[in-house]
N, C-alpha and C positions, 0 to 999 in steps of 0.2 A: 593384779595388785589390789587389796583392799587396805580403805583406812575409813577410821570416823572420826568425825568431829567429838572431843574428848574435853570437861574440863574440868576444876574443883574448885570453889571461890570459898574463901570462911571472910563471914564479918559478926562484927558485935552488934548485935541486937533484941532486943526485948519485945518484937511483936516480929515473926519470920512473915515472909512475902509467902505467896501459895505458890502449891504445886501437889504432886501426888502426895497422898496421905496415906500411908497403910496402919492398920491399927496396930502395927508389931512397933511400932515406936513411937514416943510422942514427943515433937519436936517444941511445942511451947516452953517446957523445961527448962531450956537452957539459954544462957546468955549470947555464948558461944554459939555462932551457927554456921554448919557448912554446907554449900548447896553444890550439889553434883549436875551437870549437863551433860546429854548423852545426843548429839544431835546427827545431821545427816551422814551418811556412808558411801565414799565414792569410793567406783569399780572402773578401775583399768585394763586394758588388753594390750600386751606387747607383742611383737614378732618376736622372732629368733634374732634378728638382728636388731632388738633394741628400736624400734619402731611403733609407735603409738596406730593400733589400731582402730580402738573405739574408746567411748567411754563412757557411763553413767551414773545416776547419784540413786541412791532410796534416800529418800525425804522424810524425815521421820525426826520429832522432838520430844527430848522424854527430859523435865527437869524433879528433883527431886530433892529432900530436904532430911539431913540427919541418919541418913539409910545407907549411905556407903553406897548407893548407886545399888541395892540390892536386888531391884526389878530392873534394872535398865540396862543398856548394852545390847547386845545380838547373839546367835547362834546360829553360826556358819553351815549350812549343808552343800555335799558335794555331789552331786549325782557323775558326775563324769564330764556332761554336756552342758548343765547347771548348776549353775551356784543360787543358794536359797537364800535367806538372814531373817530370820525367826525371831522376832520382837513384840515388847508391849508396847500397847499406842496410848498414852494417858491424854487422849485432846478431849475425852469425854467426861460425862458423871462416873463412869467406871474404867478401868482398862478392858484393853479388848485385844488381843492376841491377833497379830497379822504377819504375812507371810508374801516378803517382796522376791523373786526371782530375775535371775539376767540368766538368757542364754549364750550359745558360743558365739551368738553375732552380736550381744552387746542390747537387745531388747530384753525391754524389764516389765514383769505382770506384777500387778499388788493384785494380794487377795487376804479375805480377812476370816479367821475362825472362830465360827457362830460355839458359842459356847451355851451349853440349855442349861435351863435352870437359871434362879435369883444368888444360889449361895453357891457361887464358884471359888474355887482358889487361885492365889494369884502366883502368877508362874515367873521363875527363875529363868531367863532363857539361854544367861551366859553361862550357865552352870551346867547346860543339855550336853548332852555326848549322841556324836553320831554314830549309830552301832551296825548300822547294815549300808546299802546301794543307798536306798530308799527310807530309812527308818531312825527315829531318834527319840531319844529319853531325854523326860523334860521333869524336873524338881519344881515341887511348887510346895504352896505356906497354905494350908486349911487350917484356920481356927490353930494357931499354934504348933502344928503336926505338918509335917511330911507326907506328901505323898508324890506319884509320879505320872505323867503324863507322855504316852508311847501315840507315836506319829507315824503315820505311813502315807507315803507320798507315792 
């Protein structure tokens, strides 16, 4: 069983509090603000009989302002033996694309994807579809444009 911590606040304000900025939208604008939180992801294990076997969390905060939550959220991969959750990390100056795993016993790896180059696009990850075992397409925002980002694990 998975769930995330999910939320959506609107208040009235004329100077918004920070958080990720993408240039696809400019939140100063408005009076009206709503702020989206997309925050940690617990993973449960059950038996057959309804029995709690393990459990653990990916730790991960992504708040955001005006965007619908358009970078934030996860992309679920299923290998069989592993479950993935393909997310942006905005704790930084930039986002950074990271990639938390739990296996069938309930141990969890974070790893993060070095992305080259200064002029990256910023990736979609609720919007990826997993297309093979191993493999998944990922929508991302260049300079106003689409384009896609193919994963193989």
């Amino acid at each position: 069983m998975v769930s995330e911590d999910y939320s959506v606040y609107t208040r009235n304000n004329y100077t918004p509090g920070f958080g990720y900025y993408s240039w696809y939208y400019n939140p100063y604008m408005a009076n009206m603000v709503t702020e989206y939180r997309y925050n940690d992801i617990m993973v449960l294990s059950y038996n057959a009989d309804g029995v709690r076997q393990w459990d653990n969390f990916v730790y991960k905060e992504q708040y955001s302002i005006e965007d619908r939550g358009l970078f934030s959220s996860y992309l679920l991969l299923n290998t069989g033996g592993t479950i993935g959750f393909l997310y942006n990390d905005f704790n930084t100056s930039r986002s950074k694309v990271q990639l938390a795993t739990v296996d069938a016993d309930g141990r969890k790896e974070d790893h993060s994807f070095s992305i080259e180059g200064n002029d990256y696009a910023d990736w979609l990850p609720r919007f990826g579809k997993q297309v093979s075992g191993r493999e998944i397409i990922v929508p991302c925002l260049h300079r106003k444009q689409i384009c896609f980002a193919k994963v193989v694990f």
